[in-house]
N, C-alpha and C positions, 0 to 999 in steps of 0.2 A: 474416080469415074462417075456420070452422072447418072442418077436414073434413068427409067425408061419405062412408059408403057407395057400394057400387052401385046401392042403394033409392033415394040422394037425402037421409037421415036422416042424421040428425048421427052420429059416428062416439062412442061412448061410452068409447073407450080411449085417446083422444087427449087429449095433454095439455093442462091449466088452461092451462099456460103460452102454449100456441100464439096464445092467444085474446088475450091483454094484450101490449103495448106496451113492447119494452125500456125501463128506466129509466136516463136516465143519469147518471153519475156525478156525486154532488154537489161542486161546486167552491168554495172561498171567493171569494167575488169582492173582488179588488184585491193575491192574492197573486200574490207576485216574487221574483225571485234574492235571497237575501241579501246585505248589503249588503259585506261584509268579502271575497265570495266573489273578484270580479274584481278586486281589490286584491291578493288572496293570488297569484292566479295571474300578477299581472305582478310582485310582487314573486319567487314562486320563478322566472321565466324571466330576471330581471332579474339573479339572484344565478347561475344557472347559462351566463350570457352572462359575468358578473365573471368567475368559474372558468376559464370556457374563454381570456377573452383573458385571463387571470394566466396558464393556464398553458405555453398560446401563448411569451408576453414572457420566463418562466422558461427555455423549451427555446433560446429565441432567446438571449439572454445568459448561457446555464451556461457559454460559455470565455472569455468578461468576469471572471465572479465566480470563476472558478476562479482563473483570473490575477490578480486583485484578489487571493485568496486567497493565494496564493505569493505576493505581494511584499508584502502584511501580517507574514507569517511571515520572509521574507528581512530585513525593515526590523527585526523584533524580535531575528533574530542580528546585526545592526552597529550596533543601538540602545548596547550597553555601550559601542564605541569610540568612536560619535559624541558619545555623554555624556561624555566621561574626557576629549577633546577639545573640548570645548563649557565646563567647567570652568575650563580653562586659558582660557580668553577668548577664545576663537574662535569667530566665526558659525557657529550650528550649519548654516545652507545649506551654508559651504563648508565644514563639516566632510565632509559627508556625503557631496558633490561630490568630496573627498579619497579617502575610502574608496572610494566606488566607481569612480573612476578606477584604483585601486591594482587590483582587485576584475577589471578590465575589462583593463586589461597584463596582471596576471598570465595571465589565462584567453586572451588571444589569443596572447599568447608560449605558454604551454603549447601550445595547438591548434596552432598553425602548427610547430615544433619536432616534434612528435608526427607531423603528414602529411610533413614530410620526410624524417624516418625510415621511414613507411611507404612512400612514393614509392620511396624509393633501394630497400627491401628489395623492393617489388612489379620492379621493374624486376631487381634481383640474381634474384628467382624465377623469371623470364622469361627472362632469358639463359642461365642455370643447367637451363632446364625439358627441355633435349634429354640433357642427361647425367642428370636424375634419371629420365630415361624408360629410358635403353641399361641403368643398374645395375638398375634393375625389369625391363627384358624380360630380361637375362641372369639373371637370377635368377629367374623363369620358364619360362628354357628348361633351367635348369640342374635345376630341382625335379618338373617336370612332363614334361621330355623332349619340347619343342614347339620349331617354329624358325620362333619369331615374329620379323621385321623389323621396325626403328622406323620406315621409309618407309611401309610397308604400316599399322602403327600412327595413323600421323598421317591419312593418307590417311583411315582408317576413323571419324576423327575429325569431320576436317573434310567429310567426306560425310554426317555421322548428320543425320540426323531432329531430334533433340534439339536439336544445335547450332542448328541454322537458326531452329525453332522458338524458340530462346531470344533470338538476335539480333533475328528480328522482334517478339517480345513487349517487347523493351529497348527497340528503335526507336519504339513504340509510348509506350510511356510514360517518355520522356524529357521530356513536358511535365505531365506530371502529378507526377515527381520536383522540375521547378525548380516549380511550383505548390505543395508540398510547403514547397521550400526557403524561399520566399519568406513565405510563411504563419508559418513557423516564426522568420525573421527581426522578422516585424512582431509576434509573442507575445512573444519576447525582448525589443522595445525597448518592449512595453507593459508586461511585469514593471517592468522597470526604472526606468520612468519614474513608476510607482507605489509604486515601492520609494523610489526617494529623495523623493516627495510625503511619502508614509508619516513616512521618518528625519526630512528637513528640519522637515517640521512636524507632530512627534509633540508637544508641549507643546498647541499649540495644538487638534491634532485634539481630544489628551482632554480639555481644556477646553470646547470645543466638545460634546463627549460627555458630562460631568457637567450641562454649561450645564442638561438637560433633563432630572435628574435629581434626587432630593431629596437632602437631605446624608448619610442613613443608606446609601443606597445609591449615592451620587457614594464614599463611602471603598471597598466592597462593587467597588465595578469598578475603583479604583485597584490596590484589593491584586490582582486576577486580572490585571489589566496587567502589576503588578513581577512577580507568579510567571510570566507569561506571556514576559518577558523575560528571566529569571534561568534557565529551564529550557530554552528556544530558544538563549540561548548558551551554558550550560552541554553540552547536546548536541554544539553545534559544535564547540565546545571537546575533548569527550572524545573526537570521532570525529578534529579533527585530528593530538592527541595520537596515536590508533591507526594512523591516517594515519602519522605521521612513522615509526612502532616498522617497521610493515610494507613501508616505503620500504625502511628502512634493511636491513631483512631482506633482502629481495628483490635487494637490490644486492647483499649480501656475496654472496649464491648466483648471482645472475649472472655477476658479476665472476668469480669459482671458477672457473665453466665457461667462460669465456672468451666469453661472446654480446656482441655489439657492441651498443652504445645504453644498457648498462645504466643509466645511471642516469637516461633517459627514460623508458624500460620499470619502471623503480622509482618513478619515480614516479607514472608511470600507474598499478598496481597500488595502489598505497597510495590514491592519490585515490579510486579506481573503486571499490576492493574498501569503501570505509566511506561513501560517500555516493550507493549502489547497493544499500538493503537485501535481507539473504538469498540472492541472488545473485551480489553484485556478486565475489565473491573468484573465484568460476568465471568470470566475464565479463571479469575483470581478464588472469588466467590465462591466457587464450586469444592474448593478443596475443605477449609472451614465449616459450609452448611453438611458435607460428609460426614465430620470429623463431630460436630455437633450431634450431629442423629444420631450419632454414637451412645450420646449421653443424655438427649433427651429430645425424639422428634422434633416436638415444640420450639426449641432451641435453635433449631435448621432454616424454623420459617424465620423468628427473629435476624437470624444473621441476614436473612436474601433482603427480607425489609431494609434492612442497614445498610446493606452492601445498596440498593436502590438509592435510598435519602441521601446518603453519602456520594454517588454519582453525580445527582443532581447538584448538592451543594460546591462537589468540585468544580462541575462544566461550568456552573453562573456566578461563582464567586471567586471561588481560590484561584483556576487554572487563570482567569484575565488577570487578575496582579499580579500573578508571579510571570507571565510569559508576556508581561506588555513591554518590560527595560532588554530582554533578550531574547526571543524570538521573535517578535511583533508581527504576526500574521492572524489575518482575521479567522476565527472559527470556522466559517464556511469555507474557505480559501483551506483552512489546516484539514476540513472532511473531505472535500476535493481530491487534496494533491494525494490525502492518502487511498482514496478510491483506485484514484491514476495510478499510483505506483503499486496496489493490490494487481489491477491490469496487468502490470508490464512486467513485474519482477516476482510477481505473490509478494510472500510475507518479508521479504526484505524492501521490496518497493514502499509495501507500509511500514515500515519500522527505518528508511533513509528521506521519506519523502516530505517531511516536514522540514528538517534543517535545511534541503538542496533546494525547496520552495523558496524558503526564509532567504535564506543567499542567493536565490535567482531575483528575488524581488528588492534586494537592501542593491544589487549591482546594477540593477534596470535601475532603480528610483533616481541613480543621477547621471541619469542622461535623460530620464525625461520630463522636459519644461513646461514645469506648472502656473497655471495665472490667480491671478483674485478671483473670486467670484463674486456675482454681483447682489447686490443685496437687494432679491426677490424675492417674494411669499413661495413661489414653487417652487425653490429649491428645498425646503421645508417640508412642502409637501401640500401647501394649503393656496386654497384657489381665487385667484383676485375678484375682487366685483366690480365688476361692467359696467357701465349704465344699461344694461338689460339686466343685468343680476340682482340678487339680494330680494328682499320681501318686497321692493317697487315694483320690478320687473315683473315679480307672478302675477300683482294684482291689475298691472297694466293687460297680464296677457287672459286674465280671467274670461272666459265665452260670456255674452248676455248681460258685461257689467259696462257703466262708462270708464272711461279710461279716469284714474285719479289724479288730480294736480300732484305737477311734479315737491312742491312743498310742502304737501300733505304727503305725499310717498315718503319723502326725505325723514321728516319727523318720523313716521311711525318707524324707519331702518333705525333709526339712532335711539329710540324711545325701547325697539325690538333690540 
């Protein structure tokens, strides 16, 4: 209906539009979702369901395949002996069964040998700990002019705060250490028993591995196995070489000084300091300068002196000749790969990640084509001279001077 004044007349400024009937929207009749539309969308929920349980099953199994991972690599350092012994006509099972038996006495005589030493010395430190206390309070009271008592010492001791506080926090996680222990026993016997799967039946795995391969790329993964094996034991090889040089070092200098255990102490450093990258020689160190102050402070600083000189002379002399015929990776490249693998794995990253460098780099190198280079001063490092360079050039550009004949410049470069 239209408006209207207050006459009752129609209202002449009211709009057309009031008067007609919205229209409504014209619709096609029988349109519908497209048809691909609810296909797409259970297809993308279907693929972001896959992702999440992948990567669910991944976070669940990374210390499986890390471990799988180490004793892939463990199987490729005793793969040369279980071969050499496989030759001579021995079942490779018990070949392998041999090594790592040998693998498994050595490692428990060393460990057990090592805690009895530490036992007897922990126990000498403890009966010793009342006279290392009277020569530090007398020399305390002798420096400082104090009259400190060792009763009164102890006492002060055994009443802190700290102490108690540390007892209860030990007390506390004494099941969380054998939780610890136990965890770490069952990754041990899962390396291992993957390790000798690995060794025993490394013919067959890579058979098994080519079985699903074409022939071009069945040779293509043969050759990254032999380099994968030749540069895993060649590593081993070179660090136990460094091993034996560093043993024997460490002995002569122990023995010198007169420290009991040496040649346990030598050979825990030798072991520790090269199959312990970048730190192991300070981590080695530490057991000996202990075991020295034991028997004479002074003694302690010698060994860290040693343990230092002895670093140095490894990294710039011994470690390049022995790791140059088998592992051949540059020093910065071996700090690198073990940062990287510190990153991704911790401490087995650094203790896999030099061999898996060495054999990512010996499998890269031939495929990639290298040329002459040309024989230039800056590849060298040293800078050509110009006809603007050399001592002509400066004295040409001297402010306030005349320019010098070019055969008076020439003389004085050749005379300079």
């Amino acid at each position: 209906m239209a408006r209207t004044d207050e006459t009752g007349q129609a209202d002449p400024q009211a709009p057309a539009s009031d008067t007609a009937p919205n229209p409504r929207p014209a619709t096609r009749p029988g349109a519908r979702m497209p048809r691909w539309l609810p296909r797409s969308m259970v297809l993308a929920l279907l693929l972001v369901g896959v992702f999440q349980l992948g990567s669910w099953a991944f976070h669940q199994l990374l210390g499986l395949l890390i471990n799988i991972l180490i004793a892939f690599f463990l199987a490729l350092a005793i793969e040369p002996a279980v071969s050499r012994m496989a030759a001579r006509g021995m079942r490779r099972g018990l070949a392998a069964f041999l090594v790592f038996l040998g693998l498994v006495v050595a490692t428990s005589g060393f460990v057990t040998l090592l805690g009895s030493v530490l036992a007897e010395q922990v126990i000498k430190i403890v009966e010793d700990f009342p006279a290392y206390l009277d020569s530090v309070i007398n020399w305390v009271n002798a420096h400082f002019d104090t009259e400190l008592k060792r009763v009164d010492v102890q006492e002060g001791l055994l009443r802190s705060a700290w102490l108690r506080e540390y007892v209860e926090n030990s007390a506390t996680g004494v099941l969380d250490v054998s939780a610890q222990v136990l965890g770490g026993l069952f990754q041990l016997l899962t390396i291992t028993l993957f390790s000798f799967y690995f060794a025993a039946d490394g013919p067959r795995l890579r058979r098994a591995l080519c079985s699903v391969l074409p022939p071009a790329k069945q040779a293509e993964v043969l050759r990254a196995w032999e380099i994968a094996v030749a540069k895993t034991g060649g590593y081993i090889h070179s660090r136990g070489l460094m091993a034996l040089v560093s043993g024997v070092a460490h002995y002569i200098m122990l023995e010198a000084l007169g420290v009991p255990y040496a040649p346990v102490l030598a050979m825990w450093v030798g072991l520790v300091s090269q199959f312990i990258p970048t730190i192991g020689t300070y981590l080695a160190g530490a057991l000996p300068m202990l075991i020295a102050f034991t028997v004479d402070p002074w003694y302690a600083l010698w060994v860290l002196i040693f343990v230092v000189v002895y670093q140095q002379f490894e990294n710039y002399l011994l470690q390049p000749k022995l790791t140059a015929r088998t592992v051949d990776i540059h020093p910065a490249v071996a700090f690198g790969s073990v940062i990287a693998g510190t990153a991704l794995l911790g401490a087995v990253g650094a203790l896999i990640a030099i061999p898996a460098v060495a054999t990512l780099q010996a499998f890269l190198g031939a495929y990639v084509k290298r040329y002459d280079v040309t024989d230039d001063p800056r590849v060298e490092g040293h800078r050509p001279r110009g006809p603007g360079g050399g001592l002509a050039g400066r004295l040409r550009r001297l402010p306030g001077q005349k320019a010098v004949e070019p055969a008076m410049a020439d003389a004085t470069d050749s005379a300079s």
